[in-house]
C-alpha positions, 0 to 999 in steps of 0.5 A: 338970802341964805350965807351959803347962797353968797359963795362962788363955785370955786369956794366950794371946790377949794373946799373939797380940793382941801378936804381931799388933800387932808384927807390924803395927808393924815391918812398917811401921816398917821401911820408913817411913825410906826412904819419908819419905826415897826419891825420888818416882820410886821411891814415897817422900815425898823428905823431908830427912832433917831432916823425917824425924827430926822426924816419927819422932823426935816419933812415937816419943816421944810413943809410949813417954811416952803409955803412963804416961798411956793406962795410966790411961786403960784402968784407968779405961774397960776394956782390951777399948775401949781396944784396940778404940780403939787398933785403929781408930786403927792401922787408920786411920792405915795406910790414911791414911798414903799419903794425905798427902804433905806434911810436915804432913800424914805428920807429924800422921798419924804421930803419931796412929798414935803415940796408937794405939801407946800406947794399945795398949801397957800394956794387954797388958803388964798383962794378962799380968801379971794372968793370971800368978802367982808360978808362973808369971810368969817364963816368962810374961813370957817368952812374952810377950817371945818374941811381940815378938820373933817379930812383929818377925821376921816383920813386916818378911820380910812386907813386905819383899815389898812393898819399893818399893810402900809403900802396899801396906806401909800394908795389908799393916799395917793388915791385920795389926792387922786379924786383932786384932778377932777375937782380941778374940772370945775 
């Protein structure tokens, strides 16, 4: 019987919900040093870079220490709302980012996306280790890496087509992340 074969359909979806979600990320991610830090003239935010390393160093932070918490969380309230939270607040917080210009402002947007990011990150960790067995969770996990990485990959090709033109970065994101409502379907 082909390994593949072995996997349950909620796997899969993990693994596109992923692959959308990174997709999201680094799309956006990439490019949102250059717009704390570009000049006005070119669309940026002219920051310091001091300012941009407050903002992206406490969004970043509170991104990878929140999943020991909102792990919690989805074990008490349901992956399926958490992920439906986590995907409002991603949304949300992509079409708010070009709103805000201050300081203040990019950096309490950033670290709301930030709470969306750790909501969503156990949950799918999680789900590929319940829809796996000792059969199979070594190539699994491996999938499950491979999606990471191709989201990675492909987020920033994206919106690389839209350098110099950040908000359209924020939508192209939020659009991406988006297509996660459907995959919750199934």
């Amino acid at each position: 019987m082909n390994i593949f074969n072995k996997f349950p359909q909620t796997f899969w979806v993990a693994n596109l919900i992923e692959l959308f979600e990174r997709w999201a990320w680094y799309g956006f991610y990439m490019l949102f040093a250059n717009y704390l830090t570009g000049s006005l003239d070119d669309g940026g935010l002219q920051f310091s870079n001091n300012e941009k390393a407050l903002i992206m160093g406490a969004g970043t932070g509170i991104l990878y220490f929140l999943p020991v918490l909102t792990g919690a969380i989805a074990d008490r309230y349901g992956y399926k709302k958490i992920l439906i939270l986590s995907f409002i607040i991603y949304i949300s917080a992509f079409l708010m980012l070009p709103i805000f210009t201050s300081v203040g402002g990019v950096f309490f947007i950033f670290i709301y996306l930030a709470i969306g990011a750790a909501l969503f990150k156990p949950i799918i960790s999680a789900t590929i280790a319940k829809t796996t067995t000792d059969e199979t969770a070594s190539i699994g996990f491996g999938i499950f890496y491979m999606m990471v990485n191709v989201g990675a990959f492909f987020g920033p090709l994206v919106t690389l087509l839209f350098k110099g033109d950040f908000e359209s970065v924020f939508y192209v994101s939020a659009a991406i992340i988006s297509l996660n409502f459907i995959m919750l379907l199934f």
